[in-house]
ZAMARGU-4260 file (C-alpha; in steps of 0.2 Angstrom, whole numbers, plus 5000, padded with zeros to 4 digits):
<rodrens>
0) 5907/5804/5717 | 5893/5805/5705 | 5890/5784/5709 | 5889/5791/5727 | 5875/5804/5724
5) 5866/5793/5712 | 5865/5779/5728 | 5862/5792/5741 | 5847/5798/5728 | 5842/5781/5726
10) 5842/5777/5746 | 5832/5792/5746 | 5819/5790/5732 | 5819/5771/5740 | 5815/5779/5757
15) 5802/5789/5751 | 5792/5777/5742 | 5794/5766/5755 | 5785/5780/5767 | 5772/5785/5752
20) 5768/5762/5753 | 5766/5763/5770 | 5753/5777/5771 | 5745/5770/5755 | 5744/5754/5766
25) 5735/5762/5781 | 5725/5771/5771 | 5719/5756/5764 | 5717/5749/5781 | 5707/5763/5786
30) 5697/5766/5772 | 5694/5746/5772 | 5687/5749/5791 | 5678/5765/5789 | 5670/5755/5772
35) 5667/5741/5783 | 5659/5749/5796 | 5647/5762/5782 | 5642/5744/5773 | 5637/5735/5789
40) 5627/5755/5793 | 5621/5752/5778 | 5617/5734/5779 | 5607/5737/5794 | 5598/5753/5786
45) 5593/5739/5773 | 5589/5725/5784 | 5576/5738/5793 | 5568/5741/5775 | 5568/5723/5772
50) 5561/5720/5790 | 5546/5733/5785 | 5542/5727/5768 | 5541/5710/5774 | 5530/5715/5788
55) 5519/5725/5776 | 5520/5710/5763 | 5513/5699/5783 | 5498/5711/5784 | 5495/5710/5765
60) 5495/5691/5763 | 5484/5691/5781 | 5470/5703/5771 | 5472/5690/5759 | 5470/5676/5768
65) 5455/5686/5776 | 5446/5693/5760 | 5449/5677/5749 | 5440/5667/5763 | 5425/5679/5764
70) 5425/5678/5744 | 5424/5660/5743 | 5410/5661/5757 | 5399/5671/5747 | 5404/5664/5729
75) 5410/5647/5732 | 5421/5651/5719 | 5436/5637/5718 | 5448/5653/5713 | 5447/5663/5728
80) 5449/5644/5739 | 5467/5642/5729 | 5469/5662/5733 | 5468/5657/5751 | 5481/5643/5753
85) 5491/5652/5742 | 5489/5666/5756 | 5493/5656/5768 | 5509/5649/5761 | 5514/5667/5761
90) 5511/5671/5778 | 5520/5657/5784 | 5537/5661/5772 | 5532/5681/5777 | 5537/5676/5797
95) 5551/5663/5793 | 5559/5681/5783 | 5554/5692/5799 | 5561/5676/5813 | 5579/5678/5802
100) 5579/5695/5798 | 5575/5702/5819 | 5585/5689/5825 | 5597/5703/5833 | 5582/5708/5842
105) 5574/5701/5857 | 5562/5714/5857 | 5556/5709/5840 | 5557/5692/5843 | 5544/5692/5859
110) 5534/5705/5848 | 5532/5690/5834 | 5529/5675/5847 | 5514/5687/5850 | 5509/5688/5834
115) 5508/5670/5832 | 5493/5666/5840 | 5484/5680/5832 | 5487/5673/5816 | 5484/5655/5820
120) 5467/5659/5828 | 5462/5671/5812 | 5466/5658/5800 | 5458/5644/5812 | 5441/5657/5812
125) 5442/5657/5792 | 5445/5638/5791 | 5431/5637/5802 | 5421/5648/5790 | 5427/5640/5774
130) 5420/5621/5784 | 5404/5629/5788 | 5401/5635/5771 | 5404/5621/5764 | 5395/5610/5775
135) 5378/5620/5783 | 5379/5633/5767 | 5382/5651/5764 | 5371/5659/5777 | 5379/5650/5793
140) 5395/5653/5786 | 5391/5671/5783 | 5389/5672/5801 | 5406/5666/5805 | 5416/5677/5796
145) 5406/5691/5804 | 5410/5687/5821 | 5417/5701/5834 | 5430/5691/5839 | 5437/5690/5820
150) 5438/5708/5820 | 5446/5709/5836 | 5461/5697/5830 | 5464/5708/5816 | 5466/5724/5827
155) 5477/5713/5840 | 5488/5710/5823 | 5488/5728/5818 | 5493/5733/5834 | 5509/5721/5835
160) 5511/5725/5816 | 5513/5745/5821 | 5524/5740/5836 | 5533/5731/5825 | 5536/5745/5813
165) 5539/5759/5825 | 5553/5751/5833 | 5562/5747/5815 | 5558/5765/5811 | 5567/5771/5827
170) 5581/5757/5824 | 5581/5766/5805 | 5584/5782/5812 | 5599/5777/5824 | 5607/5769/5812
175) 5605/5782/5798 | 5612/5793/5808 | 5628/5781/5814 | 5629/5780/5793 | 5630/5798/5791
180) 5643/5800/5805 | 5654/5785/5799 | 5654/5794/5779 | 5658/5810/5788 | 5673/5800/5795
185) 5678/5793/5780 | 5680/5808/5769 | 5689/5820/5783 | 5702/5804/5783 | 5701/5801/5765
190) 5705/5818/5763 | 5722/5821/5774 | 5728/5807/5769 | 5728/5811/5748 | 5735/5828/5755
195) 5750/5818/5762 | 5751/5809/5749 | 5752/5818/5736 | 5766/5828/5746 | 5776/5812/5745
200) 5771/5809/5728 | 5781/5827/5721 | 5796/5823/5732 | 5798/5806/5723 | 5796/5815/5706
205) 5811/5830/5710 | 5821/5815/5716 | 5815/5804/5700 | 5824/5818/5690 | 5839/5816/5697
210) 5837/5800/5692 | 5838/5800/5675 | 5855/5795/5672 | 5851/5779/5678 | 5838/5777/5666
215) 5850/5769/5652 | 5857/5756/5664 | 5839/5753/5670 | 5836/5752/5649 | 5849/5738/5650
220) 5843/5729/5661 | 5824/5729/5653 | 5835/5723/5640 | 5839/5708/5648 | 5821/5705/5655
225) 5816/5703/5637 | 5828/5693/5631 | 5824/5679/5644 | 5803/5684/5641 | 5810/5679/5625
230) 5817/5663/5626 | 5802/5658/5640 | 5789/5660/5626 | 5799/5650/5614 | 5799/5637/5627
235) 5781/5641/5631 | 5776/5641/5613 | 5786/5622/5611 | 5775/5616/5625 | 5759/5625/5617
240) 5763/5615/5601 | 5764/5597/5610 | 5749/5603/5619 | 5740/5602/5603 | 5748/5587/5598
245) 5739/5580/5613 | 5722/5588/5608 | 5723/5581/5593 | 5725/5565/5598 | 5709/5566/5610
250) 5699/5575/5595 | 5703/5557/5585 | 5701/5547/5599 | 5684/5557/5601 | 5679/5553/5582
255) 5686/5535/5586 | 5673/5533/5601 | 5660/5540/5592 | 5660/5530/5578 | 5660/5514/5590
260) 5643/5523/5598 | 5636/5523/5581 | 5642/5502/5577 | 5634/5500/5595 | 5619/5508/5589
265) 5618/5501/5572 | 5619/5483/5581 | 5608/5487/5593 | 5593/5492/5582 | 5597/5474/5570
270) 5598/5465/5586 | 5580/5477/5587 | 5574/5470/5572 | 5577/5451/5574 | 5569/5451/5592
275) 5557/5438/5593 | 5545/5450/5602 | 5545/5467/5604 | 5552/5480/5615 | 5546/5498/5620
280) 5546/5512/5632 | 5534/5524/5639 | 5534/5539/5649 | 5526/5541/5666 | 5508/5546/5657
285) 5509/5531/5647 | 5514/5538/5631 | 5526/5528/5620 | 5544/5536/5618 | 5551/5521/5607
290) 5548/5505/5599 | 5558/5491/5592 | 5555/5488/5572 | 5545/5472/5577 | 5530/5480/5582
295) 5527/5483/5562 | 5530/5465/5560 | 5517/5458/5574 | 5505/5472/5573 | 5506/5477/5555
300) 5507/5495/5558 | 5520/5507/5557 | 5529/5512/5571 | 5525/5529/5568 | 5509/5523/5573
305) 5512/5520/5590 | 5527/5532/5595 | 5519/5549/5605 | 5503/5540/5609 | 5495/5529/5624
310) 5487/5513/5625 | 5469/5522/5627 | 5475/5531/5610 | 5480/5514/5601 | 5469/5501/5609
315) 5450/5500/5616 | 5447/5505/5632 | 5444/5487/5637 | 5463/5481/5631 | 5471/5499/5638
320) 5465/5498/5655 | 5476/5483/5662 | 5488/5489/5651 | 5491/5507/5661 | 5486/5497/5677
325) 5501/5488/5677 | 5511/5504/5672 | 5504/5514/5685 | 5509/5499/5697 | 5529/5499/5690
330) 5529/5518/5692 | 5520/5520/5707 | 5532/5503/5717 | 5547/5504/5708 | 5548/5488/5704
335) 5550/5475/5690 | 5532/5465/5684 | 5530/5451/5674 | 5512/5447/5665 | 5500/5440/5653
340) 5492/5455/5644 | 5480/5451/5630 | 5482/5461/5612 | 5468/5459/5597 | 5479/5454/5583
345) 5469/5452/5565 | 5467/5434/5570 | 5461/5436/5584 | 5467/5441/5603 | 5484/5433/5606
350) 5493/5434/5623 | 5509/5443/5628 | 5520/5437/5641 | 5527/5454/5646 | 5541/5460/5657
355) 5540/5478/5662 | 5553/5488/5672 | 5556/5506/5678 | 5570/5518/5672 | 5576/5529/5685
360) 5580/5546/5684 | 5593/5556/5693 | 5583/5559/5706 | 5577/5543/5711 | 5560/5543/5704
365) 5556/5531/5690 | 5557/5542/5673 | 5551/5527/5659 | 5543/5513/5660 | 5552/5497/5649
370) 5546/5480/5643 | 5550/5468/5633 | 5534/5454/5628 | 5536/5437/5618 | 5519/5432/5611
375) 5515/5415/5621 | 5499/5411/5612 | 5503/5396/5602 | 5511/5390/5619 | 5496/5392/5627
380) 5488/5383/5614 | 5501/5368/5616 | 5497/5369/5636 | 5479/5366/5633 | 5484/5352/5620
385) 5494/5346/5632 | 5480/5346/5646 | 5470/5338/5636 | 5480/5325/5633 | 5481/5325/5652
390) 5461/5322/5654 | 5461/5307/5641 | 5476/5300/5653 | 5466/5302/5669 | 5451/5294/5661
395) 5459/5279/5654 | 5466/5276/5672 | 5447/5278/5677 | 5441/5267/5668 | 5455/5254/5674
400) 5451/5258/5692 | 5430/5254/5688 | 5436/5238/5681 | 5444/5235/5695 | 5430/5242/5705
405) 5419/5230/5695 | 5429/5214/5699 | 5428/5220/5717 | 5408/5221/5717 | 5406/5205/5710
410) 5417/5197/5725 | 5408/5206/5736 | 5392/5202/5731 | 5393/5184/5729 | 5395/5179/5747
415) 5381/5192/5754 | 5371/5186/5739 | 5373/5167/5744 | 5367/5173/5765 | 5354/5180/5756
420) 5350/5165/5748 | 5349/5154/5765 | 5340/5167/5773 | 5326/5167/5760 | 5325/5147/5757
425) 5326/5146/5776 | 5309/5158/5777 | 5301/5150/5762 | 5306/5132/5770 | 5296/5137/5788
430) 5282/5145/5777 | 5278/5125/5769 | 5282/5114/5785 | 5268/5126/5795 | 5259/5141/5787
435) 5249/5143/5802 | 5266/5148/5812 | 5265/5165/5817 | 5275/5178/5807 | 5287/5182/5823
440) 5296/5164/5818 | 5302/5173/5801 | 5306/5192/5809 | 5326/5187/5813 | 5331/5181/5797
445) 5320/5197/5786 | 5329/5210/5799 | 5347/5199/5794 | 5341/5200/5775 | 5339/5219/5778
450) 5354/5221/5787 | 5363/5213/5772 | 5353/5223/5759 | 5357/5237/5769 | 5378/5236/5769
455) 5377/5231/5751 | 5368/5247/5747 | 5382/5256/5755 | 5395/5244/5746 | 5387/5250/5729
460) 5385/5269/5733 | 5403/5270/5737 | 5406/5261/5722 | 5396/5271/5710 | 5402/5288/5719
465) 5419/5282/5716 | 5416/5275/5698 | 5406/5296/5695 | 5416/5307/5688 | 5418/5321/5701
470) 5406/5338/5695 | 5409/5352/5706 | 5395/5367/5711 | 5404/5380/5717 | 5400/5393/5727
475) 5408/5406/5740 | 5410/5396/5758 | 5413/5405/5774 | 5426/5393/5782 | 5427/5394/5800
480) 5405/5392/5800 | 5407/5378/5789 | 5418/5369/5797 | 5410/5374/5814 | 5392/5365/5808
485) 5404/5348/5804 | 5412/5348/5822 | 5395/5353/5830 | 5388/5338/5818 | 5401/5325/5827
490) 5402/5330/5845 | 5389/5322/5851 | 5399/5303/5845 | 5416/5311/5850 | 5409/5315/5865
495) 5401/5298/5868 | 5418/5290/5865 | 5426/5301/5879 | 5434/5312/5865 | 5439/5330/5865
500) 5435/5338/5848 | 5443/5355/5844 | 5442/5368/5829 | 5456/5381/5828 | 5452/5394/5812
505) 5460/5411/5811 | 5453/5427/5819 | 5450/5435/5803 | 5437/5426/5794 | 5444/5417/5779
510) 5432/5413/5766 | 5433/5400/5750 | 5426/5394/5732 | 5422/5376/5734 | 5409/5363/5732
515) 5400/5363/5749 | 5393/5346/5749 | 5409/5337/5740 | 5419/5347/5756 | 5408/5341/5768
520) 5410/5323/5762 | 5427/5326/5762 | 5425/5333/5781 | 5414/5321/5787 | 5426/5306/5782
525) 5441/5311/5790 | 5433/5318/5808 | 5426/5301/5805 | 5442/5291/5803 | 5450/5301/5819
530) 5436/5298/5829 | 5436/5279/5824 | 5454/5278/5824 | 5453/5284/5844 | 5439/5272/5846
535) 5438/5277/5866 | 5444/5291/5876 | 5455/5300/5883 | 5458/5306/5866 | 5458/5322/5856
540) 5454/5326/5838 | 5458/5343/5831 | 5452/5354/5812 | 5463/5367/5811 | 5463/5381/5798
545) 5478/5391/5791 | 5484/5400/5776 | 5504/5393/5771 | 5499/5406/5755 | 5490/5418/5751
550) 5478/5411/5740 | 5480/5395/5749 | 5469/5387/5763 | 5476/5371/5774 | 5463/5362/5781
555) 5472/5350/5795 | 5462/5336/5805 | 5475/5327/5818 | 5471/5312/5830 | 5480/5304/5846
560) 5474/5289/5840 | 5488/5273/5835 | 5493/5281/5820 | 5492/5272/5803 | 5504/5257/5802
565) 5521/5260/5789 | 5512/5245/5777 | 5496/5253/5774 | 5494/5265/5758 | 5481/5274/5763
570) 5473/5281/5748 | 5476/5265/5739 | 5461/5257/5731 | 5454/5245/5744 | 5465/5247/5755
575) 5456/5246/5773 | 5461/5244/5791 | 5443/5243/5797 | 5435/5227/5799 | 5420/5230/5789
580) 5429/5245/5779 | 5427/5244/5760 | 5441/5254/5756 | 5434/5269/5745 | 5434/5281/5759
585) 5449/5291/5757 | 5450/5286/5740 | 5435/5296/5734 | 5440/5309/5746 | 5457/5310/5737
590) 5447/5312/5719 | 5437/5325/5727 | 5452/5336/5734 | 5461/5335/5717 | 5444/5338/5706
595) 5447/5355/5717 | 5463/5357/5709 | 5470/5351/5728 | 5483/5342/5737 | 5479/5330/5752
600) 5492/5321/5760 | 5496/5313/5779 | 5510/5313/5793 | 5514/5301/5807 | 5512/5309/5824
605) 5525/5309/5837 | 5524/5297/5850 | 5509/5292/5841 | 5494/5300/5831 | 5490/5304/5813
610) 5486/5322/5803 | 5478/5323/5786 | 5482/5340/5776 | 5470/5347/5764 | 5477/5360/5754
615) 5463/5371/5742 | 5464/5387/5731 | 5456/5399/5739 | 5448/5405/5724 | 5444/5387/5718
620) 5449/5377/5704 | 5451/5383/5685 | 5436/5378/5674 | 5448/5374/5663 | 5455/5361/5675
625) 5439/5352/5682 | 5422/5346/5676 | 5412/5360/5684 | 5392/5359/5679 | 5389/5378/5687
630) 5396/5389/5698 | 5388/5404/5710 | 5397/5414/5720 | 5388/5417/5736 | 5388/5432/5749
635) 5388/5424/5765
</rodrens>
């Protein structure tokens, strides 16, 4: 019996709080949508507010924008310009705010896309005064900002400003007053349903002390619950201990890993210190971060000395500048550079061959600028040994070629010398047989003995301007004219021959640092040699320009003519297809393209026809390279 009324109590003390759950459920439910419903009242109440700061903070930044423009009018003042873009930034983030927060309202919305106008066309009139000033001077811009139809903007904002305000404070009232009603709601509901509550609350406490019997049973049964809470944090407590195991293990393996950092490191800086150059880093303003020990070695200062400092803090302003040139380049392309940067040591200036990189930061941007630079002075040294050695080559094989040129003129000359000869004693023998013949009887063979003085003339010039070392006057040539004066100079005899003679140069002009008369030698012999090679129309010779580099010009001169046979060597000492030819042509047109530092080479045309290639640097050749008895750079 007593087991019966201590279940029935139960069933009914379970009931009971079952209700009591259920009520404290709803009123949770309700007190969540009554809350809900105040907060979003009262999130509107705030969005109002915020809607009127931000149009006071609109109307403020405008007076800004408006008296900061009139300041710098009359001062001229830098401050009051940076006032005024700083107002302007703020009127643009002031109407962003006001488009996000009256996005419920279409009202407010067309309210704002009359506003805009009115703004632009006020800060268009104070741009316009700010020009002005700035331009025709204080008085002129004056009169702008004191236009009428400046005032009359900033009442057209007012107004929409006020309209703007008057309808947030009537919104503000409706919904204060929603927000009153809803808390009213909420505490009438609050109320009755603490009153049932606690009604259920003193029923379930008489049956609880009815209850107390089966306290001691329910004391048993915590009993138990602690015995197993027990034995879990035992268990809990074993897996808590090879939990720390396991931290232990990654605390050494930690220390392990640190320590290989530091052997890294330790290697690193004696791999530092026996660099055969040096290496460093800088940051973005050109200030050196770090060093490698070697700089003490080939600078014989500390590196204390450089760290924290720039090259315009270390070096003259004459060594820094193409220093934080090519920096500035690195940081500004993100890319890697390799150069030749000169350094005054104690003995003198030596030259760096440097390799510099950016390091990139987590955003992208490059952070420091790295290099690494090996000094290549002695190696340069060794080069200009080397080309040196070079020259004393080229003039031994001179001085071969005039002996050859030399064995040449004195078979060339014997035979024209022995028609000279005849010629003469023929004169001299008419002369004694008649000396009252007239002098008519003696014209032919003087005109033959000046034809042959003539040709050997030639024969010798050629000779000497072959056995002449090449000295090159440069100066700055514009291209497509000079090369127009030579095909202007041999139209007429390609004409003559029934030839067509074409240039084709670039529509940009190109320009280039050579000696004019050397090129126009070198010119003239090869439109010469098409126009010969063609010998009579239909025909076509064409000089063409182009650029295969950058500092690169290709001069092209192509014929239609036979082509030139697979035997002949063209630029080969005496070498000659012409009947009369003495074989120095291209040969001293050769030595003139290479004492330009050139290339000049030929191809067989297809079906027939021949092209010569001139290739120059554009900005001539290096006086350390050629024989070069003055240079001027031109203008035109």
């Amino acid at each position: 019996m007593s087991g019966l009324s201590t279940t029935r109590n139960g069933s009914r003390i379970g009931v009971a709080f079952g209700f009591a759950v259920l009520l404290v459920g709803a009123i949770g439910v309700i007190g969540y949508l009554l809350t809900t419903q105040v907060m979003k009242t009262a999130g509107q109440v705030a969005q109002t507010h915020d809607v009127q700061v931000r149009l006071e903070e609109l109307f403020s930044h405008l007076k800004d924008v408006e008296d900061s423009a009139h300041a710098y009018i009359i001062t001229a003042d830098e401050e009051y310009l940076r006032r005024y873009r700083a107002a302007l930034v703020g009127v643009d983030q002031s109407i962003q705010d006001l488009r996000q927060l009256t996005a419920d309202s279409p009202a407010q919305q067309q309210r704002l896309d009359r506003l805009g106008p009115f703004i632009d066309e006020e800060v268009s009139i104070t741009q316009q005064g700010i020009d002005v000033r700035a331009i025709a001077g204080l008085e002129s811009g004056v009169q702008v900002i004191q236009s009428l139809a400046g005032r009359q903007i900033m009442d057209s904002i007012r107004k929409v400003i006020a309209d703007m305000k008057a309808e947030e404070w009537m919104q503000l009232r409706r919904r204060k007053e929603v927000e009153r009603a809803s808390a009213i709601d909420a505490r009438r509901m609050f109320a009755l349903l603490t009153c049932i509550v606690i009604v259920l609350l003193a029923a379930v406490a008489l049956l609880v002390r009815r209850e107390a019997g089966a306290r001691a049973r329910a004391q048993a049964v915590l009993q138990a619950a602690y015995d197993r809470l027990d034995r879990r944090v035992e268990k809990r407590t074993a897996e808590l201990a090879r939990s720390n195991t396991l931290l232990r293990q990654e605390i050494a393996d930690h220390r392990q890993a640190e320590a290989a950092r530091r052997e890294s490191e330790s290697r690193f800086t004696q791999f530092m210190e026996h660099l055969p150059g040096v290496a460093f880093m800088k940051d973005t303003a050109g200030r050196h971060v770090w060093v490698s020990p070697t700089f003490k070695k080939f600078f014989g200062r500390p590196c204390e000395a450089f760290v924290g400092k720039t090259d315009a803090e270390i070096w003259t302003a004459e060594v820094a500048a193409p220093l934080r040139e090519h920096d500035q380049l690195i940081a500004r392309n993100g890319t890697a550079l390799q150069t030749t940067e000169a350094i005054p040591h104690d003995d003198g200036v030596h030259h760096w061959l440097v390799s510099k990189f950016p390091i990139f930061g987590d955003n992208g941007t490059p952070t420091l600028i790295a290099g690494v630079g090996i000094d290549i002075t002695e190696r340069m040294r060794a080069e200009m040994q080397l080309r040196d050695l070079e020259r004393s080559t080229v003039q031994r094989e001179r001085l071969a070629d005039i002996g050859a040129i030399t064995a040449q003129i004195v078979h060339d000359l014997g035979n024209p010398l022995a028609g000279l000869s005849m010629q003469a004693q023929l004169i001299l023998h008419r002369a004694k047989r008649d000396e009252r013949q007239p002098v008519g009887m003696v014209i032919s063979p003087i005109e033959r003995i000046l034809a042959e003085v003539h040709r050997l003339d030639s024969l010798i010039k050629e000779f000497m301007d072959f056995s002449r070392e090449q000295r090159l006057d440069l100066t700055t040539i514009d291209l497509p004219r000079f090369l127009n004066d030579v095909v202007e100079f041999w139209r007429p005899v390609a004409m003559a021959r029934a030839i067509l003679l074409n240039l084709e140069t670039p529509e940009d002009g190109v320009s280039l640092t050579a000696d004019a008369e050397k090129l126009r030698r070198v010119l003239d012999n090869l439109v010469k040699n098409a126009v010969e090679a063609i010998d009579s129309g239909p025909g076509q010779v064409t000089v063409q320009v182009s650029l295969p580099a950058p500092d690169t010009v290709c001069i092209a001169v192509s014929d239609t003519g036979p082509g030139i046979a697979e035997s002949v060597e063209a630029f080969r000492l005496f070498e000659t297809t012409k009947v009369n030819g003495s074989g120095l042509g291209l040969p001293v047109v050769k030595q003139i393209v290479m004492a330009h530092r050139g290339t000049i080479g030929f191809a067989r045309l297809q079906p027939h026809g021949t092209v010569f290639r001139v290739e120059l640097p554009r900005g001539g050749p290096d006086v350390a390279d050629a024989t070069i008895i003055g240079r001027r750079l031109a203008t035109g």
